[in-house]
N, C-alpha and C positions, 0 to 999 in steps of 0.2 A: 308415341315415339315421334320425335321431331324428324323432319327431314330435312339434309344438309342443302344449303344453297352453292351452287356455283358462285363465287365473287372473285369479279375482277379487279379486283384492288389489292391482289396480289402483288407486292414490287420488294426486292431486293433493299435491305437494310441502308445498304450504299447511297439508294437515291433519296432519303430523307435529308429534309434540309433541319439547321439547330432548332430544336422544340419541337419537333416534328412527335408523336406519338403514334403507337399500333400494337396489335396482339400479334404476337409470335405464331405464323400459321406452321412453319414446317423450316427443316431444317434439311437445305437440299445439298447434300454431300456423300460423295463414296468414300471418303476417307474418314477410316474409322479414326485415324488421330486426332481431326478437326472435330470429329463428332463427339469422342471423351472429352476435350478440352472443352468445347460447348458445354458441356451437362455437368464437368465438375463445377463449371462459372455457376451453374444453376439457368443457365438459357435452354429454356423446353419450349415446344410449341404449348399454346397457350396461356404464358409469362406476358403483361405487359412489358413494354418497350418504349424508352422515351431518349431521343437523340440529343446529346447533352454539346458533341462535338465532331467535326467530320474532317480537321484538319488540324496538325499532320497524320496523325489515327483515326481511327474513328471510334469516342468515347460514350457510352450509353449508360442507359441506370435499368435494370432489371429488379425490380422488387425493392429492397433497399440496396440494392450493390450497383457500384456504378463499375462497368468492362471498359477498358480500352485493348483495342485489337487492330491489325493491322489487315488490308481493304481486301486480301484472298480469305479471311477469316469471314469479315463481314460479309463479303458479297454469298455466304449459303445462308444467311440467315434471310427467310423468309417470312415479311412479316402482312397485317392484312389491316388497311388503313380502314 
């Protein structure tokens, strides 16, 4: 059994800059409506993550699917560089 490490390279979706790439560590929200709309997009923790655009939206690509979402959306996606 592996054991998990602490990493600090935890940062909020928001502060990637274009091309920026990470794995989806967690999805930090009490709102279940942001939390369904995340997971019909198909954004789960452990989805790579690659920042396509961060203005006027911020547009990404999840697997083959590219999101665009607006920055209260983005900002609980939790990803780990």
């Amino acid at each position: 059994m592996q054991r998990l490490e602490t990493n600090k390279d935890l940062i909020s979706v928001t502060n990637l800059k274009k091309g920026e790439e990470g794995i989806i560590a967690e999805l930090n929200t009490k709102s279940s409506n942001i939390l369904r709309k995340l997971m019909a997009m198909g954004i789960m923790p452990g989805m790579n993550l690659k920042m396509i655009q961060t203005f006027p939206s911020y547009v990404f690509q999840v697997g083959y699917t590219q999101v665009a979402v607006d920055k209260e959306i983005a900002s609980v996606i939790i990803i780990d560089k």
